[in-house]
MMTF fields as JSON, N, C-alpha, C and O atoms, coordinates in Angstrom:
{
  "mmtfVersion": "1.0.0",
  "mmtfProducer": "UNKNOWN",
  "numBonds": 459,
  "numAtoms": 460,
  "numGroups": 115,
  "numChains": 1,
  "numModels": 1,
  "chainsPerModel": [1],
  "groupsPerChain": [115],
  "chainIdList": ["A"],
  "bondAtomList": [4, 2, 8, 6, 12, 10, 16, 14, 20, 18, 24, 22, 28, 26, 32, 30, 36, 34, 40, 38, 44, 42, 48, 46, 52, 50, 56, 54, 60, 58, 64, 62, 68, 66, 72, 70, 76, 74, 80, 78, 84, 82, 88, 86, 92, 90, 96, 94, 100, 98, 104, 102, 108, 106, 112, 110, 116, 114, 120, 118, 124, 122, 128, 126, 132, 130, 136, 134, 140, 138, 144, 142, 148, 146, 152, 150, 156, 154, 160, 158, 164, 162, 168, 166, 172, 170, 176, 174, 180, 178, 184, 182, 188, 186, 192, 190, 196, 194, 200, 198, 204, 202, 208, 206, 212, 210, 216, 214, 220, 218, 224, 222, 228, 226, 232, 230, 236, 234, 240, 238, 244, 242, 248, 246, 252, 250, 256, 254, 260, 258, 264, 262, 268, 266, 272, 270, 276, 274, 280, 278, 284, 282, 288, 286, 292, 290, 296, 294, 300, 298, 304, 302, 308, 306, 312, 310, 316, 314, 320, 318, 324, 322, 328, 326, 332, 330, 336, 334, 340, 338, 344, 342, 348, 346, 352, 350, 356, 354, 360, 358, 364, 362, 368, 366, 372, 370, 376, 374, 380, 378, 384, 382, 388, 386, 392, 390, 396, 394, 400, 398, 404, 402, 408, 406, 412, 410, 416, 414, 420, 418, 424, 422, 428, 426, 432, 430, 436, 434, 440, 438, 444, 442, 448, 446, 452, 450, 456, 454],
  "bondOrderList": [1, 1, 1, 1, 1, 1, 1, 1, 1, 1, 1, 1, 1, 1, 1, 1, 1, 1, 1, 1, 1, 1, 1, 1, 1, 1, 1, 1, 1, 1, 1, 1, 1, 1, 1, 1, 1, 1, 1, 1, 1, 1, 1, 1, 1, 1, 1, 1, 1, 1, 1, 1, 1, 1, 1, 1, 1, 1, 1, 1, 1, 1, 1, 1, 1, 1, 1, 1, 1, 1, 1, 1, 1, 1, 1, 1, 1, 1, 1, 1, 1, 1, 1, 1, 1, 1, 1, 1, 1, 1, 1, 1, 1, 1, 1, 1, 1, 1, 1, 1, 1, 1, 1, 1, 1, 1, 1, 1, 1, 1, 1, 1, 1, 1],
  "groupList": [{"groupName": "UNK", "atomNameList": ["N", "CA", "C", "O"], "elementList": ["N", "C", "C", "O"], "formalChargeList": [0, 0, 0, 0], "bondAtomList": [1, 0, 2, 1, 3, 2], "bondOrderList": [1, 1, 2], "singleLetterCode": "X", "chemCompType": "L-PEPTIDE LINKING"}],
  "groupTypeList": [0, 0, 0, 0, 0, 0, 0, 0, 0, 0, 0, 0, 0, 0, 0, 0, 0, 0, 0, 0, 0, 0, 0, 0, 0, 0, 0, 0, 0, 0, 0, 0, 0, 0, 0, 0, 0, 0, 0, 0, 0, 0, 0, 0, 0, 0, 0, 0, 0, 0, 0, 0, 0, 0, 0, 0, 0, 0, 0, 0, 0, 0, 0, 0, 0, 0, 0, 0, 0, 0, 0, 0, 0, 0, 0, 0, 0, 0, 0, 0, 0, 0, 0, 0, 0, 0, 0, 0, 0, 0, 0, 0, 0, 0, 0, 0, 0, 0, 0, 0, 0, 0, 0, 0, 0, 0, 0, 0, 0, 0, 0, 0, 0, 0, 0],
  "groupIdList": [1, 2, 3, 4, 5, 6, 7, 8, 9, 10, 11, 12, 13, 14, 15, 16, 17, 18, 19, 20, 21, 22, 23, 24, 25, 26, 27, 28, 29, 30, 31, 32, 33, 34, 35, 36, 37, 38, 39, 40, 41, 42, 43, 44, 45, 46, 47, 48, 49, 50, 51, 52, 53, 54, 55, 56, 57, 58, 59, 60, 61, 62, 63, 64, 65, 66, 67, 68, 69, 70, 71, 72, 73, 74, 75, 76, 77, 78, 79, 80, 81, 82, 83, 84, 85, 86, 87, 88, 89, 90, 91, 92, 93, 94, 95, 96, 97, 98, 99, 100, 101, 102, 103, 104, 105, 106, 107, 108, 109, 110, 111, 112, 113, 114, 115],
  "secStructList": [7, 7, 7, 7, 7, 7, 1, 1, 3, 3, 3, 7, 6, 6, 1, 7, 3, 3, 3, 7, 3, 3, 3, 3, 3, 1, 7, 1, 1, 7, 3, 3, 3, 3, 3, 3, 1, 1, 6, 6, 1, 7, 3, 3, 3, 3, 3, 3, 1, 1, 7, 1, 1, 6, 6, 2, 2, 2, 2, 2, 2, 2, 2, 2, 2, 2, 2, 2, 6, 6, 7, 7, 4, 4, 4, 3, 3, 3, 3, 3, 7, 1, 1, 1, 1, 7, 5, 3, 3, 3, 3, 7, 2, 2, 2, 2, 6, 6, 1, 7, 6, 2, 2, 2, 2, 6, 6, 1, 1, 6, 6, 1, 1, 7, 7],
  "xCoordList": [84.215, 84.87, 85.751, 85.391, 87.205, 87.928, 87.468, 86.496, 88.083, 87.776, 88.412, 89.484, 87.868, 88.854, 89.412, 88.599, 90.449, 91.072, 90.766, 91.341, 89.681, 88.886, 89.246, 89.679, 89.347, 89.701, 88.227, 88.295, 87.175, 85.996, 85.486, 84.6, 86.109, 86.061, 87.099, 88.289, 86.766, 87.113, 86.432, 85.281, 87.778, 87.385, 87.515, 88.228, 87.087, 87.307, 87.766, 87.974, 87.962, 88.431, 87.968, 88.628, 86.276, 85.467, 84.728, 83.918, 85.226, 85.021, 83.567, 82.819, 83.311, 82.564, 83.387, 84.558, 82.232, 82.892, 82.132, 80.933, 83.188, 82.788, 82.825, 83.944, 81.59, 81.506, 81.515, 81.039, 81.87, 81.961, 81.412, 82.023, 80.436, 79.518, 79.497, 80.119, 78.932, 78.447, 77.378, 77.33, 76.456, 74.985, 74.864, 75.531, 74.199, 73.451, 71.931, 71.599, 71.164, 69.444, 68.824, 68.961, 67.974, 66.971, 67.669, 67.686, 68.324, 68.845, 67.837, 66.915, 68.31, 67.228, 67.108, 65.979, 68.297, 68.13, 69.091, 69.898, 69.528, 70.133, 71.628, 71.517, 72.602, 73.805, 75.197, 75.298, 76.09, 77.192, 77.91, 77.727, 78.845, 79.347, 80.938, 81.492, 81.431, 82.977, 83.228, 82.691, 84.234, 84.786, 84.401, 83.77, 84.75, 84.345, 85.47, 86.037, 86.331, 87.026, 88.595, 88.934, 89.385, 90.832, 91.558, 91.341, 92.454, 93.093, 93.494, 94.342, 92.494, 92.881, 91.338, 91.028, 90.53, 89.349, 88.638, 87.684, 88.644, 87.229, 86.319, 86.361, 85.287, 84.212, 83.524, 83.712, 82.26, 82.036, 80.553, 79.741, 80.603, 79.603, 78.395, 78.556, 77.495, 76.743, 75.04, 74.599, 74.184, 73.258, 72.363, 72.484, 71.134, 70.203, 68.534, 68.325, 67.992, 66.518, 66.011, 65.486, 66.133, 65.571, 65.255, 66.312, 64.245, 64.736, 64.784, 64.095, 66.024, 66.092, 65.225, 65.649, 63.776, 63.044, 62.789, 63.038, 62.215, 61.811, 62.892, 62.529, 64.002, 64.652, 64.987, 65.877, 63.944, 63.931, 65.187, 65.424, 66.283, 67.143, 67.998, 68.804, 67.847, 68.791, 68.538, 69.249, 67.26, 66.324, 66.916, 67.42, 66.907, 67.352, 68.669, 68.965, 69.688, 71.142, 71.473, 72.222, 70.689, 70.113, 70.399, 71.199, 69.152, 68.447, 69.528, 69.733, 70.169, 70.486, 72.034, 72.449, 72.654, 73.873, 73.848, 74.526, 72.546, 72.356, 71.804, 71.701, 71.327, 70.921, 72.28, 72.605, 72.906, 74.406, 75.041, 75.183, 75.341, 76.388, 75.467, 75.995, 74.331, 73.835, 73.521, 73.711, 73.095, 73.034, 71.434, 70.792, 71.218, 69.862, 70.032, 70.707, 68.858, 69.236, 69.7, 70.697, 68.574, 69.117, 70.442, 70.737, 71.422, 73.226, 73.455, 74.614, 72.691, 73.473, 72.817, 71.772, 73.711, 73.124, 73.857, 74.901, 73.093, 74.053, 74.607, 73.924, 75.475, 76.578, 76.501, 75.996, 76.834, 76.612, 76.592, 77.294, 75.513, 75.557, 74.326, 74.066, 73.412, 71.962, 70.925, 69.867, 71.833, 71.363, 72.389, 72.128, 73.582, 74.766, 74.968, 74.837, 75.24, 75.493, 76.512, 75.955, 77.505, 78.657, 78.107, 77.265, 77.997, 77.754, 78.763, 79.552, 78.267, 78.743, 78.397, 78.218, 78.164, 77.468, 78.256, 79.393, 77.54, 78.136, 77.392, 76.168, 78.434, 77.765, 78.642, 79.838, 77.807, 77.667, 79.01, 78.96, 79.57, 80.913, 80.152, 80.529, 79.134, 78.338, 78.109, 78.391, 77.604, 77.235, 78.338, 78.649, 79.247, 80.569, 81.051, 81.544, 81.068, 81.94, 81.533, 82.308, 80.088, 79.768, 79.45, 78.966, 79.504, 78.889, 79.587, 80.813, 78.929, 79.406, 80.086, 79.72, 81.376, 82.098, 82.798, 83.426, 82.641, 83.293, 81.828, 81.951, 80.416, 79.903, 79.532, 78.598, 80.007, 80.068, 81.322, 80.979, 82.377, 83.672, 82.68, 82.374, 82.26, 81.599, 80.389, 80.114, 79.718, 78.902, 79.755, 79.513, 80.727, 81.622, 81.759, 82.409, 81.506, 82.116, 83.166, 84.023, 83.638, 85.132, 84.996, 84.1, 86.184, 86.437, 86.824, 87.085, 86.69, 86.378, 86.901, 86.848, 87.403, 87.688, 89.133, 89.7, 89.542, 90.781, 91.967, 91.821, 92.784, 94.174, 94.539, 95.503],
  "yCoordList": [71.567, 72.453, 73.424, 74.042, 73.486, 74.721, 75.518, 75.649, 76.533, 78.181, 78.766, 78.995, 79.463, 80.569, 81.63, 82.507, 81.966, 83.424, 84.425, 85.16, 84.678, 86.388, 87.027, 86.507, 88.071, 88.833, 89.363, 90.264, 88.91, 88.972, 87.995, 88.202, 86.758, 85.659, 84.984, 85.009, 84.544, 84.285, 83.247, 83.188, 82.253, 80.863, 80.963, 81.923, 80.328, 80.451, 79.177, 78.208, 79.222, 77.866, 76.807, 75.768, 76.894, 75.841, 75.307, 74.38, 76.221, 75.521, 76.258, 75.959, 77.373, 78.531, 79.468, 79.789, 79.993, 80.955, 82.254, 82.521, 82.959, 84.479, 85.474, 85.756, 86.161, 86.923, 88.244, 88.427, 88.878, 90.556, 91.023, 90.667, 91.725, 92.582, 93.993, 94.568, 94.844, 96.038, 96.273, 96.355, 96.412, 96.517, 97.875, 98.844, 97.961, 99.25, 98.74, 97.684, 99.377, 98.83, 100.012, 101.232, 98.898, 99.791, 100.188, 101.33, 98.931, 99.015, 98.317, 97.599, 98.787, 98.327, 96.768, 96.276, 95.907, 94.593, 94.106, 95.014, 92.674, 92.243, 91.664, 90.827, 92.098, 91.439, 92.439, 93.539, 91.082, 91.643, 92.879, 92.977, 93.734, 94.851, 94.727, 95.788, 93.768, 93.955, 93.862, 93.195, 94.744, 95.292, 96.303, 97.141, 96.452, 97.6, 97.557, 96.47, 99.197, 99.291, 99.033, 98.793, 99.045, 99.226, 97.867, 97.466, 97.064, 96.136, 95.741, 96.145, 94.886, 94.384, 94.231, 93.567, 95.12, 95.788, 94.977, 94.444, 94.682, 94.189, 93.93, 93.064, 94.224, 93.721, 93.607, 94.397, 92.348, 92.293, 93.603, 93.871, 94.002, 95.222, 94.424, 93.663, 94.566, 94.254, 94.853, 95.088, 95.077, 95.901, 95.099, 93.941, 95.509, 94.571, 95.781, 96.994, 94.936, 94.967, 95.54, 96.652, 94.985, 95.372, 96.012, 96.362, 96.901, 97.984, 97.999, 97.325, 99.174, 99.08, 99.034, 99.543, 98.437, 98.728, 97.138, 96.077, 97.277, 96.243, 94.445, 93.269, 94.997, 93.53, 93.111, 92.378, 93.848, 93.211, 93.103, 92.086, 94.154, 93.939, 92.557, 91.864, 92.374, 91.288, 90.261, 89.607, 90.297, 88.773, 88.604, 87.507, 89.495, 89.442, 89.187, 88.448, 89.953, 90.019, 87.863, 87.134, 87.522, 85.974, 84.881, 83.958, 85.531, 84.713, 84.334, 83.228, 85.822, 85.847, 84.882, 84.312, 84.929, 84.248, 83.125, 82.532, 82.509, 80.812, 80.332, 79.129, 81.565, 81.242, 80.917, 79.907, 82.324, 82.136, 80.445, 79.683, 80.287, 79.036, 77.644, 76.538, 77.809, 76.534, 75.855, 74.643, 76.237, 75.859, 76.663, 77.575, 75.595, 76.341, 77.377, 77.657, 77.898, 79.529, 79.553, 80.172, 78.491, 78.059, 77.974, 77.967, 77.891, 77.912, 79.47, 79.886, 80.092, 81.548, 82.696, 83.312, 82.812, 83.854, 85.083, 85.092, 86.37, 87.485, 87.729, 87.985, 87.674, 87.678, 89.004, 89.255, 90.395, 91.68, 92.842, 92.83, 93.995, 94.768, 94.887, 95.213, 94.435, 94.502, 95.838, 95.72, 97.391, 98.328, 98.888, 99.968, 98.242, 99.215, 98.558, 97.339, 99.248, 99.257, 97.773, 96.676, 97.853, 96.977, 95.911, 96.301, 94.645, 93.543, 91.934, 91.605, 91.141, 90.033, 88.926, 88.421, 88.14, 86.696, 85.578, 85.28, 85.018, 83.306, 82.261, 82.13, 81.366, 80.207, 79.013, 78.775, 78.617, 77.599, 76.105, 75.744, 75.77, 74.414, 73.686, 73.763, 73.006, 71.619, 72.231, 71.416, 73.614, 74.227, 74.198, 73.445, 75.161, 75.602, 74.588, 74.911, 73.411, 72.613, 72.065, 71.201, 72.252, 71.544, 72.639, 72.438, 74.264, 75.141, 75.708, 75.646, 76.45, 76.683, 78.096, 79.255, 77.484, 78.898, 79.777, 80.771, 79.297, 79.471, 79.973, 80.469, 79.819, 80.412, 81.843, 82.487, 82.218, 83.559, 83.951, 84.95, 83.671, 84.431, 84.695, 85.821, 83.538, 84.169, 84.849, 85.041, 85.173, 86.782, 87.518, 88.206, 87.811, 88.797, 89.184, 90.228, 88.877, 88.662, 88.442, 89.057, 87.587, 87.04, 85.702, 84.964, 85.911, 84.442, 84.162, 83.153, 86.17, 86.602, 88.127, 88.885, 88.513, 90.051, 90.159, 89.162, 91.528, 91.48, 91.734, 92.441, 91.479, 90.908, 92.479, 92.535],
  "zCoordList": [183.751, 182.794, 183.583, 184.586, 182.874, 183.997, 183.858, 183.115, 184.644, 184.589, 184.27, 184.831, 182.8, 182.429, 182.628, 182.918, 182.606, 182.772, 182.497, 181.695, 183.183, 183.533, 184.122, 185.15, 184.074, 185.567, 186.259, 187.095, 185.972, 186.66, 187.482, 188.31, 187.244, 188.016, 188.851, 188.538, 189.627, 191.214, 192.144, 192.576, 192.354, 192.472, 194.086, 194.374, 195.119, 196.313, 196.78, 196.049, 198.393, 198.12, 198.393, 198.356, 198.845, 199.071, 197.627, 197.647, 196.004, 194.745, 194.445, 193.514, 195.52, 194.634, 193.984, 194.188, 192.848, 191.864, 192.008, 191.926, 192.243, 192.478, 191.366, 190.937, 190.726, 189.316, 189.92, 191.04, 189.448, 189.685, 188.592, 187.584, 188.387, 187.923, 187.739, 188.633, 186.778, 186.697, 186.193, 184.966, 186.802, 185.854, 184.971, 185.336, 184.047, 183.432, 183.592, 183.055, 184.216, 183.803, 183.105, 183.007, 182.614, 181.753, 180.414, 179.955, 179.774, 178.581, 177.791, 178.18, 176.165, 175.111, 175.2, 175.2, 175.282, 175.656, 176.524, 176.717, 177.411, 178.223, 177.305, 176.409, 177.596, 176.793, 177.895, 178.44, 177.698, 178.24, 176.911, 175.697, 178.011, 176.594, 177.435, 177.724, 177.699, 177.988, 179.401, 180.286, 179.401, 181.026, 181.525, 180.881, 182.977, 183.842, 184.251, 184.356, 184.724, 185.628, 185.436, 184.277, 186.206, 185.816, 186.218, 187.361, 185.342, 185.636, 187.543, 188.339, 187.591, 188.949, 189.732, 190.721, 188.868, 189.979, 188.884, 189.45, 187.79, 186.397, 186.662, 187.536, 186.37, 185.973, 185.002, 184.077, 184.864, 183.49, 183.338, 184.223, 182.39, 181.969, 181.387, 180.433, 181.827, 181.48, 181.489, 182.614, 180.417, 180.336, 180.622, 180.222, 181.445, 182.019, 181.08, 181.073, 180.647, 180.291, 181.768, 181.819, 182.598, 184.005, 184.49, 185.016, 185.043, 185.602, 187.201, 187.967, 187.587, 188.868, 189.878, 190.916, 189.927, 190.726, 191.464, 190.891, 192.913, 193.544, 193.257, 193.23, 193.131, 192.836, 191.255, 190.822, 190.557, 189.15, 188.619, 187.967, 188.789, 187.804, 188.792, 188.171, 189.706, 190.719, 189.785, 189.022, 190.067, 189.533, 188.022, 187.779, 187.077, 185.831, 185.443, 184.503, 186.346, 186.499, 186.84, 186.189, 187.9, 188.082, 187.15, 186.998, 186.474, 185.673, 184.281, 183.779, 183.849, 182.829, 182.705, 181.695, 184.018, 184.229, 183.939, 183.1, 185.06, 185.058, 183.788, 183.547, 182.696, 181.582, 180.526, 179.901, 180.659, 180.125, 180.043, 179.086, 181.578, 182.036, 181.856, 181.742, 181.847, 181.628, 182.831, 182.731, 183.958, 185.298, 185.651, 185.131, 187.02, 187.735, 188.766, 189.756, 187.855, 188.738, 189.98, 190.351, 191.033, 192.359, 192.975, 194.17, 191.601, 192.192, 191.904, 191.88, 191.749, 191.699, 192.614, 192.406, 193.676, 194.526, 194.159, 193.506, 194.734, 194.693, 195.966, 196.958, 195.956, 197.714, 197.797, 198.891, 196.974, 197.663, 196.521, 195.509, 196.935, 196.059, 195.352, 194.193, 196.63, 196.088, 195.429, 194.811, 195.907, 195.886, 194.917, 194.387, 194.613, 193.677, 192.21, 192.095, 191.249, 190.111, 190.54, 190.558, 190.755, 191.496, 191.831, 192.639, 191.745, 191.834, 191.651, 190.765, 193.008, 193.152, 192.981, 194.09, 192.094, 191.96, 192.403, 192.039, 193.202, 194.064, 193.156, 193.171, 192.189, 191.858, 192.73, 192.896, 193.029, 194.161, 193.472, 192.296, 194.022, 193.811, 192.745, 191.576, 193.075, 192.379, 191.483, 190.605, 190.679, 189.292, 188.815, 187.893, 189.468, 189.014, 188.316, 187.235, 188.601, 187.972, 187.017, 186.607, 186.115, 184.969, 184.453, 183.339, 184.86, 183.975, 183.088, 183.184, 181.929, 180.229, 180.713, 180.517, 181.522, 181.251, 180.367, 180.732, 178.965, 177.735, 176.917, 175.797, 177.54, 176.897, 177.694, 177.216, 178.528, 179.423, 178.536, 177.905, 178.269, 177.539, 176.257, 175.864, 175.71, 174.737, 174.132, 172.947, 175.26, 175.358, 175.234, 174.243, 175.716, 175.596, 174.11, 174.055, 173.235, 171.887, 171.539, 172.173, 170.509, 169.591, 170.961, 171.371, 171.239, 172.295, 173.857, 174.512, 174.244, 175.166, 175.279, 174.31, 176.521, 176.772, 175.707, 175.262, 175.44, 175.092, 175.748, 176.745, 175.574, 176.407, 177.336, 178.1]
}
């Protein structure tokens, strides 16, 4: 499946996909809420159930992606930003290329971010 035109996502050139993140933890439930940040810099906003303690929200931030895209968790590492709101997710070439990236636009709500 291609990859859509996010400005949170970022293809490299060995055919990993690079997600840029903003966590909130310790929200009432886990759901993306839009963008973060100023044209060029985006990220996707997203509220994590989690709370910041001992890894949990990593693990959740994880879980919830490979849950999103339809892939095993195992293809999604966090490349950096283990201690910051700011966050980087690496899904690995071999996921990337069969995962539901149209159902990540559509967490977003409507049919993705707005223009």
């Amino acid at each position: 499946m291609p990859l859509p035109d996010l400005a949170f996502l970022r293809m490299e050139k060995n055919g990993d996909v690079l997600v840029d993140v903003h966590v909130v933890p310790n929200a009432a439930k886990t759901q993306a809420v839009g963008l973060h940040g100023e044209a060029g810099q985006q990220a996707l906003r997203l509220r994590l159930q989690a709370p910041p303690v001992d890894g949990k929200a990593n693990q959740a931030l994880v879980k919830w992606l490979a849950g999103c895209l339809g892939i095993p968790q195992q293809a999604v590492t966090l490349a950096r930003g283990e201690t910051s709101r700011r966050k980087q997710l690496r899904v690995n070439a071999a996921a990337a290329d069969w995962a539901a990236w149209d159902e990540l636009a559509k967490a977003l709500g409507k049919d993705g971010p707005p223009a």
